[in-house]
C-alpha positions in Angstrom: -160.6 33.7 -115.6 -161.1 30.9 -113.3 -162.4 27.6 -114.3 -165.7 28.7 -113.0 -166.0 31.8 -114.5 -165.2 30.6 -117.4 -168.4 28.2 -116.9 -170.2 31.5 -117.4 -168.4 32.1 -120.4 -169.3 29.1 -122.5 -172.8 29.2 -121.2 -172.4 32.8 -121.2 -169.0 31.8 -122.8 -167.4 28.5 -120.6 -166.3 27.2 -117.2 -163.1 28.3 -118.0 -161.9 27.5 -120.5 -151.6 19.8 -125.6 -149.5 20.1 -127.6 -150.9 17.7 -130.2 -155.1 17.1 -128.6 -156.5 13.8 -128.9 -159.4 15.6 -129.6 -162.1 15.3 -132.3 -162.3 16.0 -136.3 -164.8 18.3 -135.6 -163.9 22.0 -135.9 -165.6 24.7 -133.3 -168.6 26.5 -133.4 -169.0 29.9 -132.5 -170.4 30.5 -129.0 -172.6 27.2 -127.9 -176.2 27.7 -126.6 -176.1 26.8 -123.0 -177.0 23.2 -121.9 -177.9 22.5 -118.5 -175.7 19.7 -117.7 -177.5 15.7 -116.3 -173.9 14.6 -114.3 -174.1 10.8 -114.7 -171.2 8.6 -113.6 -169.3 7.3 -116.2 -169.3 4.1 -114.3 -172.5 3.3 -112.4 -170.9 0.8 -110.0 -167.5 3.2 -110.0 -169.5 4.8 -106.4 -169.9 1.6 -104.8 -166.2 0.3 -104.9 -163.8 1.2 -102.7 -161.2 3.5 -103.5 -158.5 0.5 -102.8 -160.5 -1.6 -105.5 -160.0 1.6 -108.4 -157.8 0.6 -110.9 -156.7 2.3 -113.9 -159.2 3.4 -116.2 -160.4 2.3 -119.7 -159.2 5.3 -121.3 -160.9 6.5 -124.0 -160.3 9.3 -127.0 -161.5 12.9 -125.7 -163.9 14.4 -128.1 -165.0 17.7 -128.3 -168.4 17.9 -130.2 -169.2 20.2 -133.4 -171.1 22.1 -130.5 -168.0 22.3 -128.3 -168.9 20.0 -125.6 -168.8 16.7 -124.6 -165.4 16.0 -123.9 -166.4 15.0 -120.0 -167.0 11.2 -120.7 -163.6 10.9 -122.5 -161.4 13.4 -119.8 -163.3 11.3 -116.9 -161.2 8.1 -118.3 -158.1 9.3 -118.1 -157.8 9.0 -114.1 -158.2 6.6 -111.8 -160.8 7.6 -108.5 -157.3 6.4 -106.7 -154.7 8.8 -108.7 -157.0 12.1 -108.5 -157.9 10.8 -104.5 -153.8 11.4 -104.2 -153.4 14.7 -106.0 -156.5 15.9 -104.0 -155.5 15.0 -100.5 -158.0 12.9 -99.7 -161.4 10.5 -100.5 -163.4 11.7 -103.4 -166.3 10.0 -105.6 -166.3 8.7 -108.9 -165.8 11.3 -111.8 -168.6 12.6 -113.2 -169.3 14.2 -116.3 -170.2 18.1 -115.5 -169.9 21.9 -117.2 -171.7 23.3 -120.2 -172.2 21.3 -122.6 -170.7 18.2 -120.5 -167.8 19.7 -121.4 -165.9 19.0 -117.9 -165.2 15.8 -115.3 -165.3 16.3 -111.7 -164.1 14.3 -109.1 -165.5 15.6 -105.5 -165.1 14.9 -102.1 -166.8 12.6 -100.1 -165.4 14.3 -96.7 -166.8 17.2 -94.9 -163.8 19.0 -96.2 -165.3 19.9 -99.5 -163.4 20.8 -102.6 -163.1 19.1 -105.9 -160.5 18.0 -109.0 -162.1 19.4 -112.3 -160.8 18.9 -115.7 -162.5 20.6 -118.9 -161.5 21.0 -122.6 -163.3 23.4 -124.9 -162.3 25.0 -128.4 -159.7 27.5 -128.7 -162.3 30.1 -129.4 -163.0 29.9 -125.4 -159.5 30.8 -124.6 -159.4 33.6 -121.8 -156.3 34.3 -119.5 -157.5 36.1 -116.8 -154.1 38.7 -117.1 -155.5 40.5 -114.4 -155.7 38.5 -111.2 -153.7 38.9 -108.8 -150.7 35.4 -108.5 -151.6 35.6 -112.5 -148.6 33.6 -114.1 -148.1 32.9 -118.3 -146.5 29.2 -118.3 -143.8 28.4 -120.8 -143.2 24.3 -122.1 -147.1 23.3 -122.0 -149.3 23.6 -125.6 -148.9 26.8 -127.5 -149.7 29.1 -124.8 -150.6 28.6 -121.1 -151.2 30.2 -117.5 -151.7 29.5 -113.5 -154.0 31.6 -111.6 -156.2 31.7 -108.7 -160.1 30.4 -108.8 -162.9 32.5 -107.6 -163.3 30.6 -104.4 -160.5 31.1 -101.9 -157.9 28.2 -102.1 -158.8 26.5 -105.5 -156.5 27.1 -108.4 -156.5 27.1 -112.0 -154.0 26.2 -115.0 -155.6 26.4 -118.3 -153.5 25.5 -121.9 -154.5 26.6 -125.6 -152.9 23.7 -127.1 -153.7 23.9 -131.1 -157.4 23.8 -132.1 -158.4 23.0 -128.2 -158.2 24.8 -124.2 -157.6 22.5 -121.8 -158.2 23.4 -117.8 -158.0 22.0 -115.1 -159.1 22.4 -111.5 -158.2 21.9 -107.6 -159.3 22.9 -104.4 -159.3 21.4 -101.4 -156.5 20.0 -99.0 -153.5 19.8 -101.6 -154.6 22.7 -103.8 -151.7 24.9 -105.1 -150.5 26.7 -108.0 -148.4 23.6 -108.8 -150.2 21.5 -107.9 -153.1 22.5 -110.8 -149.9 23.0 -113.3 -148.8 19.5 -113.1 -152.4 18.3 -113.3 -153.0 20.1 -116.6 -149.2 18.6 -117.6 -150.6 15.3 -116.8 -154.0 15.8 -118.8 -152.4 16.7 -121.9 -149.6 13.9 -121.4 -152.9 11.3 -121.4 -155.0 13.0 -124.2 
Protein backbone atom coordinates (compact mmCIF):
# COMPACT_ATOMS: atom_id res chain seq x y z
CA UNK A 1 0.00 0.00 0.00
CA UNK A 2 1.17 3.33 -0.61
CA UNK A 3 1.48 6.02 1.92
CA UNK A 4 -1.76 7.30 0.74
CA UNK A 5 -3.65 4.41 0.74
CA UNK A 6 -2.68 3.58 3.66
CA UNK A 7 -4.26 7.14 4.82
CA UNK A 8 -7.50 5.26 4.04
CA UNK A 9 -6.51 2.49 6.11
CA UNK A 10 -6.05 4.28 9.48
CA UNK A 11 -9.00 6.41 8.78
CA UNK A 12 -10.39 3.52 7.12
CA UNK A 13 -7.10 1.87 8.43
CA UNK A 14 -3.96 4.67 7.81
CA UNK A 15 -2.04 6.70 5.24
CA UNK A 16 0.15 4.07 4.95
CA UNK A 17 1.35 2.91 7.38
CA UNK A 18 13.56 1.42 13.81
CA UNK A 19 15.04 -0.74 15.11
CA UNK A 20 14.66 0.48 18.69
CA UNK A 21 11.46 3.70 18.14
CA UNK A 22 11.81 6.69 20.12
CA UNK A 23 8.35 6.30 20.39
CA UNK A 24 5.89 6.53 23.33
CA UNK A 25 4.98 4.24 26.47
CA UNK A 26 1.73 4.03 25.27
CA UNK A 27 0.71 0.64 23.62
CA UNK A 28 -1.82 0.71 20.45
CA UNK A 29 -5.29 0.72 20.15
CA UNK A 30 -7.23 -1.22 17.78
CA UNK A 31 -8.29 0.61 14.73
CA UNK A 32 -8.54 4.64 15.59
CA UNK A 33 -11.82 6.56 14.77
CA UNK A 34 -10.93 8.88 11.99
CA UNK A 35 -9.91 12.50 12.81
CA UNK A 36 -9.95 15.03 10.25
CA UNK A 37 -6.63 16.51 10.59
CA UNK A 38 -6.16 20.98 11.40
CA UNK A 39 -2.22 21.03 9.63
CA UNK A 40 -0.63 23.85 11.76
CA UNK A 41 3.07 24.56 11.34
CA UNK A 42 5.06 23.50 13.94
CA UNK A 43 6.81 26.80 13.72
CA UNK A 44 4.59 29.73 12.93
CA UNK A 45 7.42 31.98 11.73
CA UNK A 46 9.23 28.65 10.10
CA UNK A 47 7.13 30.00 6.51
CA UNK A 48 8.52 33.39 6.63
CA UNK A 49 12.29 32.54 6.80
CA UNK A 50 14.19 31.82 4.00
CA UNK A 51 15.29 28.51 3.29
CA UNK A 52 19.11 29.80 3.64
CA UNK A 53 18.14 31.02 7.31
CA UNK A 54 16.70 27.10 8.28
CA UNK A 55 18.81 25.61 10.57
CA UNK A 56 18.71 22.40 12.29
CA UNK A 57 15.79 21.61 14.22
CA UNK A 58 14.86 21.45 17.91
CA UNK A 59 14.33 17.79 17.82
CA UNK A 60 12.02 16.52 19.86
CA UNK A 61 10.88 12.68 21.10
CA UNK A 62 8.25 11.17 18.56
CA UNK A 63 5.17 10.03 20.33
CA UNK A 64 2.62 8.00 19.10
CA UNK A 65 -0.66 8.58 21.22
CA UNK A 66 -2.79 5.68 23.06
CA UNK A 67 -5.06 6.52 19.91
CA UNK A 68 -2.20 5.97 17.50
CA UNK A 69 -1.69 9.35 16.31
CA UNK A 70 0.12 12.28 16.87
CA UNK A 71 3.55 11.52 16.10
CA UNK A 72 3.55 14.59 13.29
CA UNK A 73 4.76 17.37 15.76
CA UNK A 74 7.65 15.16 17.00
CA UNK A 75 8.68 13.52 13.09
CA UNK A 76 8.34 17.37 11.80
CA UNK A 77 11.58 18.10 14.21
CA UNK A 78 13.69 15.82 12.92
CA UNK A 79 14.48 17.78 9.52
CA UNK A 80 15.54 20.88 8.71
CA UNK A 81 13.13 22.86 5.74
CA UNK A 82 16.95 23.01 4.17
CA UNK A 83 17.81 19.07 4.46
CA UNK A 84 14.31 17.74 3.15
CA UNK A 85 14.49 21.05 0.33
CA UNK A 86 17.84 18.79 -0.76
CA UNK A 87 16.45 15.32 -0.84
CA UNK A 88 13.36 16.79 -2.60
CA UNK A 89 15.00 18.71 -5.45
CA UNK A 90 13.93 21.79 -4.82
CA UNK A 91 12.02 24.80 -2.49
CA UNK A 92 9.37 23.47 -0.20
CA UNK A 93 7.44 25.04 2.91
CA UNK A 94 7.78 24.50 6.45
CA UNK A 95 6.66 20.96 7.74
CA UNK A 96 3.44 20.61 8.73
CA UNK A 97 1.76 18.27 10.80
CA UNK A 98 -0.82 16.14 8.54
CA UNK A 99 -2.60 12.38 8.21
CA UNK A 100 -5.08 10.75 10.46
CA UNK A 101 -4.81 11.38 13.59
CA UNK A 102 -1.82 13.96 12.98
CA UNK A 103 -0.09 11.04 12.58
CA UNK A 104 2.26 12.32 9.58
CA UNK A 105 4.66 15.65 8.68
CA UNK A 106 4.69 16.98 5.24
CA UNK A 107 6.98 19.17 3.68
CA UNK A 108 5.49 20.55 0.17
CA UNK A 109 6.50 22.48 -2.58
CA UNK A 110 6.38 25.92 -2.96
CA UNK A 111 7.05 25.60 -6.90
CA UNK A 112 4.65 24.91 -9.68
CA UNK A 113 6.26 21.56 -9.84
CA UNK A 114 4.18 20.03 -7.12
CA UNK A 115 5.12 17.01 -5.09
CA UNK A 116 5.86 16.60 -1.40
CA UNK A 117 8.30 14.71 1.38
CA UNK A 118 5.89 12.88 3.93
CA UNK A 119 6.99 11.04 6.95
CA UNK A 120 4.30 9.09 9.19
CA UNK A 121 4.64 6.59 12.05
CA UNK A 122 1.74 4.58 13.25
CA UNK A 123 1.39 1.23 15.48
CA UNK A 124 2.45 -2.00 14.16
CA UNK A 125 -1.14 -3.09 14.01
CA UNK A 126 -1.22 -0.73 10.69
CA UNK A 127 1.43 -2.66 9.03
CA UNK A 128 0.50 -3.43 5.27
CA UNK A 129 3.12 -4.34 2.53
CA UNK A 130 1.39 -3.85 -0.46
CA UNK A 131 3.10 -7.55 -1.94
CA UNK A 132 1.31 -6.95 -4.94
CA UNK A 133 2.39 -3.88 -6.77
CA UNK A 134 4.16 -3.92 -9.36
CA UNK A 135 8.50 -2.66 -8.47
CA UNK A 136 7.21 -4.24 -4.98
CA UNK A 137 10.71 -4.89 -3.05
CA UNK A 138 10.98 -6.53 0.82
CA UNK A 139 14.12 -4.60 2.32
CA UNK A 140 16.69 -6.44 4.49
CA UNK A 141 19.05 -4.22 7.36
CA UNK A 142 16.08 -1.59 8.34
CA UNK A 143 13.75 -2.49 11.68
CA UNK A 144 12.26 -5.96 11.82
CA UNK A 145 10.80 -6.08 8.47
CA UNK A 146 10.61 -3.46 5.67
CA UNK A 147 9.68 -2.69 1.87
CA UNK A 148 9.99 -0.05 -1.25
CA UNK A 149 7.18 0.36 -3.55
CA UNK A 150 5.49 2.68 -5.82
CA UNK A 151 2.74 5.38 -4.56
CA UNK A 152 -0.61 5.71 -6.15
CA UNK A 153 0.26 8.86 -8.01
CA UNK A 154 2.69 8.28 -10.84
CA UNK A 155 6.33 9.14 -9.71
CA UNK A 156 6.07 9.18 -5.82
CA UNK A 157 7.54 6.35 -3.84
CA UNK A 158 7.12 4.71 -0.76
CA UNK A 159 9.44 2.73 1.86
CA UNK A 160 7.66 1.82 4.93
CA UNK A 161 9.45 -0.24 8.21
CA UNK A 162 7.72 -2.30 11.10
CA UNK A 163 10.32 -1.60 13.53
CA UNK A 164 9.18 -3.24 17.03
CA UNK A 165 5.86 -1.91 18.55
CA UNK A 166 5.77 0.99 15.60
CA UNK A 167 5.56 1.45 11.22
CA UNK A 168 7.37 4.01 10.07
CA UNK A 169 6.81 5.45 6.32
CA UNK A 170 8.02 7.75 4.51
CA UNK A 171 7.17 9.62 1.31
CA UNK A 172 8.58 11.37 -1.96
CA UNK A 173 7.47 12.73 -5.06
CA UNK A 174 8.51 15.29 -7.01
CA UNK A 175 11.91 16.09 -8.89
CA UNK A 176 14.30 13.56 -6.96
CA UNK A 177 11.74 10.89 -6.24
CA UNK A 178 13.07 7.34 -6.49
CA UNK A 179 12.95 3.99 -4.98
CA UNK A 180 16.16 5.03 -3.16
CA UNK A 181 15.68 7.80 -2.74
CA UNK A 182 12.41 7.03 -0.18
CA UNK A 183 14.72 3.96 1.29
CA UNK A 184 17.38 6.19 2.57
CA UNK A 185 14.79 8.70 3.81
CA UNK A 186 13.06 6.10 5.98
CA UNK A 187 17.00 5.00 6.93
CA UNK A 188 17.49 8.47 7.96
CA UNK A 189 14.07 8.69 10.04
CA UNK A 190 14.72 5.82 12.07
CA UNK A 191 18.57 6.86 12.51
CA UNK A 192 16.93 10.29 14.16
CA UNK A 193 13.96 8.78 16.14
Amino acid sequence: MSVRRTAAAVAGLILLATTACGGGDESPAAAPAAKTSTSQPTDPQASEKPAAQDSAPVRTKVVVDAQGGGAGQGLCTLFSQAEIAERFGGEVGAGQVSGPLDSACQWSATADTGGSIMIQRVPAGFWSPPTMAKNYKVLTGIGDKAYSAPGMVDGDWDAAALHGRYVTVANQSGPKASADGAVALLREVLARG
